[in-house]
C-alpha positions as CSV (number, residue, x, y, z in Angstrom):
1,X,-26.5,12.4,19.6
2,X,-23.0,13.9,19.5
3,X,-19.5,12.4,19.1
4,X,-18.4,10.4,22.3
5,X,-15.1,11.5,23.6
6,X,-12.4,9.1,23.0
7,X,-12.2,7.8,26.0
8,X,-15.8,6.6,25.3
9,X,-15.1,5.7,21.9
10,X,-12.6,3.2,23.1
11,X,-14.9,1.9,25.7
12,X,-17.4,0.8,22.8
13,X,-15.0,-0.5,20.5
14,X,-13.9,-2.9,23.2
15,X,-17.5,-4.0,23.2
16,X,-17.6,-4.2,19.2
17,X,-14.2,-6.3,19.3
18,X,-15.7,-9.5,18.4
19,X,-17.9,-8.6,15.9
20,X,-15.0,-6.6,14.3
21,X,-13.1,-9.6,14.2
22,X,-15.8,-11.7,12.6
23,X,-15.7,-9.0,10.2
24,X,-11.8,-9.6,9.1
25,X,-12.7,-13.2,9.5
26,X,-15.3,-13.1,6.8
27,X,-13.0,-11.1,4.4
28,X,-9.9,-13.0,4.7
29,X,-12.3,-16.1,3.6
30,X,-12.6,-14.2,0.4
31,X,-9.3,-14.4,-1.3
32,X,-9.1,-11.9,-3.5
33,X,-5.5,-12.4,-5.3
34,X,-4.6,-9.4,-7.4
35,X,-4.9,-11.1,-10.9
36,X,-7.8,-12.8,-10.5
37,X,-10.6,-10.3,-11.5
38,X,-13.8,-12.3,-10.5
39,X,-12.1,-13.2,-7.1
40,X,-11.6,-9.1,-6.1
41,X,-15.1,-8.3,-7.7
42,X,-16.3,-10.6,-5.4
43,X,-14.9,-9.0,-2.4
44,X,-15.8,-5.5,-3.6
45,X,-19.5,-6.5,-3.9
46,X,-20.0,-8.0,-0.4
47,X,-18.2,-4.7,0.6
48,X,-20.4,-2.5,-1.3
49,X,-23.2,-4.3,0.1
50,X,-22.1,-3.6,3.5
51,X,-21.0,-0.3,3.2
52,X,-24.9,0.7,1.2
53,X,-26.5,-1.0,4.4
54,X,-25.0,2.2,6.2
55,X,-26.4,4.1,3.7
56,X,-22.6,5.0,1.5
57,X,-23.3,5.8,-1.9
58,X,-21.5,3.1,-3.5
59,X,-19.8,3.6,-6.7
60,X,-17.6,1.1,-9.1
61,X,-14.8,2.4,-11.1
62,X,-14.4,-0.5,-14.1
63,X,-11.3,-1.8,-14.7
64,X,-10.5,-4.3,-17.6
65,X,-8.1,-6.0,-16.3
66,X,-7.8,-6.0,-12.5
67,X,-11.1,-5.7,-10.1
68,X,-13.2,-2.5,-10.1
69,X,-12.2,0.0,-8.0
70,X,-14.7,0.2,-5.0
71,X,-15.8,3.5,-3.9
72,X,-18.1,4.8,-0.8
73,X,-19.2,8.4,-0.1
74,X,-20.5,9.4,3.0
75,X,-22.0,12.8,3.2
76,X,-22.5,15.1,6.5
77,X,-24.5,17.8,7.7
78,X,-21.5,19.9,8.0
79,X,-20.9,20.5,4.0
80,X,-18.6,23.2,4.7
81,X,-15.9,20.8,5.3
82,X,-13.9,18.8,2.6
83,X,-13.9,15.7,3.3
84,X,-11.5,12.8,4.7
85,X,-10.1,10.1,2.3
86,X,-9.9,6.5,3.6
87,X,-7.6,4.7,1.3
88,X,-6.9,1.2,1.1
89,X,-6.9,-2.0,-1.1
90,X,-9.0,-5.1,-1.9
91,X,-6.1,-7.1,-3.6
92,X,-3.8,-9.6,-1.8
93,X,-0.7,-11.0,-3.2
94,X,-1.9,-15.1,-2.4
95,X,-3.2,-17.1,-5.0
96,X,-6.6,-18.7,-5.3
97,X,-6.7,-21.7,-3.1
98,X,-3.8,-20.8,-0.4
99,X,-7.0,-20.4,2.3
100,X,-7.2,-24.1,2.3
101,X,-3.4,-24.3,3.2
102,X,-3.1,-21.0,5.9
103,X,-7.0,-21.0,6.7
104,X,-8.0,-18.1,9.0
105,X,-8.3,-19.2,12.5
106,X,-8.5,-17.1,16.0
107,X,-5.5,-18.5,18.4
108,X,-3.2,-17.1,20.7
109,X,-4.7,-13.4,20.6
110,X,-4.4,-13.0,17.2
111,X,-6.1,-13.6,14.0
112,X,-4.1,-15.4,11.4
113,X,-5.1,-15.7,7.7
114,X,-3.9,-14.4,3.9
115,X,-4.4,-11.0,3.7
116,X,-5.3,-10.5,7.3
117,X,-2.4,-8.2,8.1
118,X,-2.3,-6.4,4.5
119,X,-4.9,-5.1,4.9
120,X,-8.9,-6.8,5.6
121,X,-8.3,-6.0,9.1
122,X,-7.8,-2.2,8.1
123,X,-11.0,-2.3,5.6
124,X,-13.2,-3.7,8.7
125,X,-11.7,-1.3,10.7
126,X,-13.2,1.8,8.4
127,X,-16.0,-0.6,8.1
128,X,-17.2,-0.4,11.5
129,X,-15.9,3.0,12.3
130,X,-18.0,4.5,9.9
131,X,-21.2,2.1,11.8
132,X,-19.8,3.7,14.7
133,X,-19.6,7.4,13.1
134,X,-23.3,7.1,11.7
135,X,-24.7,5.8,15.1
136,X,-23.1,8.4,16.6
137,X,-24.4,11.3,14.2
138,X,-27.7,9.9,15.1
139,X,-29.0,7.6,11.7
140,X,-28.6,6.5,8.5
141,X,-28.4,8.5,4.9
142,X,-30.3,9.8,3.4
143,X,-31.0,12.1,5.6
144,X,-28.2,14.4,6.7
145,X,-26.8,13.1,10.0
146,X,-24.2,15.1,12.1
147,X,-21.2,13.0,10.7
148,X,-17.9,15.5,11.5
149,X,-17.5,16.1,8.2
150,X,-18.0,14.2,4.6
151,X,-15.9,11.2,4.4
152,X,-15.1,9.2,0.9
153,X,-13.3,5.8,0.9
154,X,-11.7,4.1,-1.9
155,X,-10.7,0.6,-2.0
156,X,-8.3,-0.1,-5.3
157,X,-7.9,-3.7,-6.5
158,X,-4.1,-3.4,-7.7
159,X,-2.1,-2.1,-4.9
160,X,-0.2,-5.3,-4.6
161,X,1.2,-5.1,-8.3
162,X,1.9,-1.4,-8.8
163,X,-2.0,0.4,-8.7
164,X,-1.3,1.0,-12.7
165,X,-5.2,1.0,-13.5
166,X,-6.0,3.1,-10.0
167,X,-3.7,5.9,-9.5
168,X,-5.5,8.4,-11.3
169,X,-8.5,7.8,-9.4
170,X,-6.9,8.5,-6.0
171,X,-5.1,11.4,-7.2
172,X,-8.3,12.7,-8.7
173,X,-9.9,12.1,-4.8
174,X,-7.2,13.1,-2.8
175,X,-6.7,16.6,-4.6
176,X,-10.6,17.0,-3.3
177,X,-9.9,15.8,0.3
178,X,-8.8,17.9,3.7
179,X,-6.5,14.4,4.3
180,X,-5.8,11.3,3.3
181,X,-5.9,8.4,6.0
182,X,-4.3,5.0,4.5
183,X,-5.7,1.8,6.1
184,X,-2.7,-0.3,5.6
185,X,-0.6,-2.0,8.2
186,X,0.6,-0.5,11.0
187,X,4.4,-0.7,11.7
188,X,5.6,-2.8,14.1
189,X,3.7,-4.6,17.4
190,X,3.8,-1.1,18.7
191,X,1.4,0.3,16.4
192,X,3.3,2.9,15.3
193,X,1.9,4.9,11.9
194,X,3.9,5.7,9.1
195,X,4.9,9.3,8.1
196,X,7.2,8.5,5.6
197,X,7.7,6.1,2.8
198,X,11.0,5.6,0.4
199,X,9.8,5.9,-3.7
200,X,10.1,2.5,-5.3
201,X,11.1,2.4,-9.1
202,X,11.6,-0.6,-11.3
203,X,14.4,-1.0,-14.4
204,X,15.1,-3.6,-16.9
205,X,19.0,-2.8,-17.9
206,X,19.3,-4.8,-21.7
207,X,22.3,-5.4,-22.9
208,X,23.1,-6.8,-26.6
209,X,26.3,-8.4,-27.2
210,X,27.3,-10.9,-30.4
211,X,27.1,-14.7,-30.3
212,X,29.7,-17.0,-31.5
213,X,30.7,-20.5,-30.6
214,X,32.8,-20.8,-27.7
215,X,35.3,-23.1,-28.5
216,X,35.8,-22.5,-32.3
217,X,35.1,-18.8,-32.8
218,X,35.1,-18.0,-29.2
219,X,37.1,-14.5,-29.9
220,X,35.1,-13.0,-32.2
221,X,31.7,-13.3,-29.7
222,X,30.8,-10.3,-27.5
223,X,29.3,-11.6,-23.9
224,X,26.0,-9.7,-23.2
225,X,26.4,-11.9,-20.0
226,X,30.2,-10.8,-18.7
227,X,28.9,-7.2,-19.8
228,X,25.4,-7.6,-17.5
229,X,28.0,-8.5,-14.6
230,X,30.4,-5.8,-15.0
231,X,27.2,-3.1,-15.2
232,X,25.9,-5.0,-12.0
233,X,28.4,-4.1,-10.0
234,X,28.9,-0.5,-11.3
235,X,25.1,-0.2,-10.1
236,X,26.0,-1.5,-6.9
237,X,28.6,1.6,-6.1
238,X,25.1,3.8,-6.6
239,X,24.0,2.4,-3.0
240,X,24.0,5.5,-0.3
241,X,22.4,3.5,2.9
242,X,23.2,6.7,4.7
243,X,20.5,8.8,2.1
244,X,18.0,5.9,1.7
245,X,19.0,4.8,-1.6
246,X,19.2,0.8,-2.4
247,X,19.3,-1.0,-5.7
248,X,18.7,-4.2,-5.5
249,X,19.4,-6.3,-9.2
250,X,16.7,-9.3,-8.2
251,X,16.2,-11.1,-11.3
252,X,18.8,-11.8,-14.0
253,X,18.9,-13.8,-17.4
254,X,21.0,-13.9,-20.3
255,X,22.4,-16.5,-22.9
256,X,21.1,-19.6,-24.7
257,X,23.2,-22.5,-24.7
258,X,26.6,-22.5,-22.6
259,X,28.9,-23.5,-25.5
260,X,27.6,-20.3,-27.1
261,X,28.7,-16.3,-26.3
262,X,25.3,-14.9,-24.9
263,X,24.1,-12.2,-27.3
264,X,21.1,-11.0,-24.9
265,X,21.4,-10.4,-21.1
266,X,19.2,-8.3,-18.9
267,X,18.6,-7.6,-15.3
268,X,15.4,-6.1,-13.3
269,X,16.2,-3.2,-11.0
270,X,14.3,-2.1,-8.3
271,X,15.3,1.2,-6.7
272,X,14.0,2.6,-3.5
273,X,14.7,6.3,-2.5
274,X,13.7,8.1,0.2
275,X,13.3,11.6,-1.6
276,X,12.2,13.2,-5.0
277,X,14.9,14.6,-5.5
278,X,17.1,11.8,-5.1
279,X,14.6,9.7,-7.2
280,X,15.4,12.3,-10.3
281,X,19.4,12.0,-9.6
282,X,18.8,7.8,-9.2
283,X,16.8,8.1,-12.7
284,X,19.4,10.0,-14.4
285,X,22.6,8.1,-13.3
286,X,21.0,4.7,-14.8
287,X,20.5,6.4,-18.2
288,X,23.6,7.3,-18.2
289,X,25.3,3.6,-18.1
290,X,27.7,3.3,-20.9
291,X,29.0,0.2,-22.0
292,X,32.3,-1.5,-20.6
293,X,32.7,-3.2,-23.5
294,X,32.1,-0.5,-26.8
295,X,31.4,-3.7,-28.9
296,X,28.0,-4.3,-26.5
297,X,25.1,-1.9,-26.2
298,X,23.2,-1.0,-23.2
299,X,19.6,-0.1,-22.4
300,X,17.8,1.2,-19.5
301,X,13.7,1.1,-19.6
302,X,11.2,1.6,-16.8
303,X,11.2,4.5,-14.2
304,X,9.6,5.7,-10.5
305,X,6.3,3.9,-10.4
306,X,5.8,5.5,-7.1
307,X,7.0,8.8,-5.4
308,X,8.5,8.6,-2.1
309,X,6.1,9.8,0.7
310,X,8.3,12.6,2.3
311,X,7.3,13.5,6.2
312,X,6.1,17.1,5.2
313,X,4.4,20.0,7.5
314,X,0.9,18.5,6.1
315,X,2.0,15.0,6.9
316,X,3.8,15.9,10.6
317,X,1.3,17.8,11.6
318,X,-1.8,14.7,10.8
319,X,0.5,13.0,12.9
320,X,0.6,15.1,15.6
321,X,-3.1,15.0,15.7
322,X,-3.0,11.1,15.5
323,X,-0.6,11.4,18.7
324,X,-2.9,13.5,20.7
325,X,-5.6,11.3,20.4
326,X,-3.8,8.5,21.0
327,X,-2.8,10.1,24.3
328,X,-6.3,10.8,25.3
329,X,-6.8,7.2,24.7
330,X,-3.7,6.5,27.3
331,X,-0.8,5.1,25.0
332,X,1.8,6.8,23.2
333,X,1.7,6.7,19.1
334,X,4.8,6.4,17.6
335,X,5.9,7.0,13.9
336,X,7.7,5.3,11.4
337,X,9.8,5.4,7.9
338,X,9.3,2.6,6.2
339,X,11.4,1.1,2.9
340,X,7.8,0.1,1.4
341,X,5.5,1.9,-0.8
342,X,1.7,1.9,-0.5
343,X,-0.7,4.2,-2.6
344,X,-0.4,7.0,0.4
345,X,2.7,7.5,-2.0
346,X,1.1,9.2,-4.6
347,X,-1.4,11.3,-2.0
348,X,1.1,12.8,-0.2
349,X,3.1,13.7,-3.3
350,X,0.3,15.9,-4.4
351,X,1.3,17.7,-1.0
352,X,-2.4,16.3,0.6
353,X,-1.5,15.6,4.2
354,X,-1.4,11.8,4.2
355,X,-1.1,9.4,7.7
356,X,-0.5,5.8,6.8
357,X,-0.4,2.8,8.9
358,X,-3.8,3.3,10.1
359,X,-4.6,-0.2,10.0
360,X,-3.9,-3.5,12.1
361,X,-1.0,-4.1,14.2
362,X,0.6,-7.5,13.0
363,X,3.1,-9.1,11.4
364,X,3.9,-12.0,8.5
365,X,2.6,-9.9,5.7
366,X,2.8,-11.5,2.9
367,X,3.7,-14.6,4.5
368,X,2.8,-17.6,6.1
369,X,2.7,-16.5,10.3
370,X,0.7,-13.3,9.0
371,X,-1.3,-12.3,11.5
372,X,-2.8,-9.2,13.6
373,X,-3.1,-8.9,17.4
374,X,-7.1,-8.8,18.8
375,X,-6.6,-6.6,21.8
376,X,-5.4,-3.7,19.3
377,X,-8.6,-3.4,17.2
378,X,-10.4,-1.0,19.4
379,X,-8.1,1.8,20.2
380,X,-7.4,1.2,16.4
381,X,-10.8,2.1,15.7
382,X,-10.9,4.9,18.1
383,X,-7.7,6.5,16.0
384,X,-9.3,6.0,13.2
385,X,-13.2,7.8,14.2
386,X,-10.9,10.8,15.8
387,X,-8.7,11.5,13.2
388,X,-12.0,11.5,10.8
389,X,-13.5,13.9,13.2
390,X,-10.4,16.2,13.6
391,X,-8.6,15.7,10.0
C-alpha cells in the first residue's frame, strides 16, 4: 500500500479525530511534573508501551534525577535515507495534584487540561501519525514496511527546567538525522510553526558589601543592596528591543535585618537573544560589570543554557516544504519567531534543519485556560506524516 496524498491523509485524520483526542485525554490524566521522577516514568512507560504495539524499538536513556529519557526507532525499507527526528517532551511544569483542580474536559471545541497545549497533544499527534505511517507502509516491524524513510523519536523528561540531563542525547540524534521536527506548540490560533527562537541564558550577579549597624556605625557599612540596585539599572541600558535582546532581573534578595547595612545581595538574570553572536557580546558585557562602589565586589556566574535557533537555509527551506504541504491541504502555513526556547534550540545550532511548532494549536500554556482547538488535529497530523515523508 503506498503513501495517500495529502489530500487523503487529511481526509483520514478527520476520521481518527476522536480517537486522537482520547489519546491527549489519556495523557494529560497522567501528570507528569518535571521533578517528580516516578510521575514522568509513568508517562514514558504507557508511551513506550504504545509506541512497541506499532512495533518501535523502544529504548530508555536513565536519568538519576529527572525521568528517563524515552526513545522510539522506527526503521524503513528505504535504508538509504537518514532518518527524521521527532522531538518533544514528557515533563510539564504543574505539580502533582493540579488535575483535580484544572481536570481535562472536552468543551467548546477544545480540549482543556495541564499539559494539554505543551505538549501531549503534540506526542499523540506523532503517536498516531506514525499508526497512520505504518498502516500506510502496509504492517507492522519487524518486517521491513515501506515507511518513507527511518524515523527516531525522542521524548526528554526535562525540557521544562533547562533539558540539563538530556541535551547530549538529542545532539547525539540530531547530528544522525536528515531533520529535526519539534512537537511543541504551535504559535498562535493560526497554527503558524516556528523558524526561529531567541537563546535564553540565566545569571546570578553577587555582590559583597560590609555590614554595620545602621544607626551607630552606619558610615563605615558598605550596602551590597544600594550596590545590587545601581548594577540593576546599568543592566537595564544593555536592552536592544530593536536586536532581540531583553534582560529581565526577576528575582532579587539581599540583607538580613533592616537596622543592619546588607553585606550580601544578588539578583537572577535571564537574558534572551535572538543570535549567537549577540549571545557571545551579551556574555561578555555582564563579565565585565565593575563595581560602583570600589569598597563592594561583584560577581557574575551562569551562562547561555540554550543557543538561539537562527532561521537558517536548512531551517527556511523545512519550512518551505511544511508550506507546500500545507497548501495541498488548502490553508496557508505561516511562521513565526518566538521569545521562547524549546530543545529545537540546540538541533538547529548544530546547523540540522529544525521546524518547530509542529504540535497543537492552543493557548494558556502553562496556565490555567490552557487549551488546544479539536478541529486542528487532523491537518496537524497530515503536516506532520508529509514533512516525515519529504524531510
Amino acid at each position: 500500500m503506498s503513501i495517500p496524498k495529502p489530500a487523503e491523509q487529511l481526509r483520514y485524520f478527520r476520521k481518527q479525530q476522536s480517537q486522537i483526542v482520547e489519546t491527549i485525554r489519556q495523557l494529560v490524566e497522567i501528570e507528569s511534573p518535571s521533578d517528580v521522577k516516578q510521575a514522568v516514568d509513568r508517562l514514558g512507560a504507557v508511551l513506550a508501551s504504545r509506541f512497541a504495539e506499532l512495533g518501535g524499538r523502544v529504548r530508555f536513556h536513565a536519568a538519576e534525577k529527572f525521568g528517563n529519557h524515552l526513545q522510539v526507532d522506527f526503521k524503513s525499507a528505504h535504508r538509504r535515507h537518514e532518518p527524521a527526528l521527532l522531538l518533544g517532551h514528557l515533563d510539564t511544569v504543574y505539580s502533582v495534584g493540579t488535575i483535580s483542580k484544572m481536570p481535562c474536559r472536552v468543551a467548546k471545541g477544545r480540549v482543556w487540561g495541564p499539559g494539554v497545549l505543551d505538549m501531549k497533544s503534540g506526542i499523540a499527534l506523532a503517536l498516531h501519525v506514525m499508526g497512520a505511517l505504518l498502516e500506510w507502509g502496509g504492517g507492522r516491524l519487524p518486517r521491513p514496511v515501506t515507511l518513507p524513510r527511518p524515523v527516531t523519536l525522542l521524548f526528554v523528561s526535562d525540557e521544562e527546567i533547562g533539558s540539563a540531563s538530556s541535551r547530549s542525547i538529542t545532539e547525539r540524534l540530531a547530528r544522525q538525522a536528515s531533520a529535526v521536527l519539534v512537537l511543541e506548540p504551535a504559535y498562535g490560533l493560526n497554527g503558524a510553526v516556528k523558524t526561529a527562537r531567541k537563546g535564553v541564558g540565566g545569571y546570578t550577579l553577587q555582590v559583597t558589601g560590609k555590614s554595620a549597624h545602621s544607626g551607630l556605625d552606619f558610615e563605615k557599612g558598605q550596602s551590597a543592596v544600594l550596590e545590587l540596585a545601581q548594577q540593576i539599572c546599568e543592566i537595564s541600558k544593555l536592552i536592544d528591543l530593536k536586536r532581540g535582546i531583553t534582560l529581565n532581573v526577576g528575582k532579587v534578595s539581599g540583607g538580613t535585618r533592616v537596622n543592619v547595612v546588607p553585606a550580601e545581595a544578588s539578583a537572577g538574570i535571564d537574558l534572551r537573544v535572538a543570535t549567537m553572536r549577540d549571545a557571545v557580546r551579551m556574555d561578555r558585557k555582564l563579565r565585565a560589570l565593575k563595581p560602583f562602589n570600589r569598597n563592594c565586589r561583584i560577581a557574575v556566574t551562569g551562562g547561555i543554557n540554550r543557543p538561539p535557533m537562527e532561521r537558517t537555509t536548512g531551517v527556511a527551506a523545512l519550512y518551505q516544504k511544511s508550506a507546500a504541504i500545507a497548501g495541498e491541504l488548502g490553508w496557508d502555513l505561516r511562521e513565526a519567531a518566538v521569545g521562547g526556547g524549546s530543545d529545537g534550540n540546540f538541533t538547529a545550532a548544530l546547523g540540522v534543519p529544525t521546524l518547530d511548532g509542529l504540535g497543537g494549536v492552543g493557548e494558556g500554556a502553562h496556565a490555567e485556560n490552557e487549551s488546544i482547538l479539536i478541529s486542528e488535529l487532523p491537518r496537524r497530523a497530515a503536516l506532520l506524516a508529509g514533512l516525515i515523508e519529504r524531510a
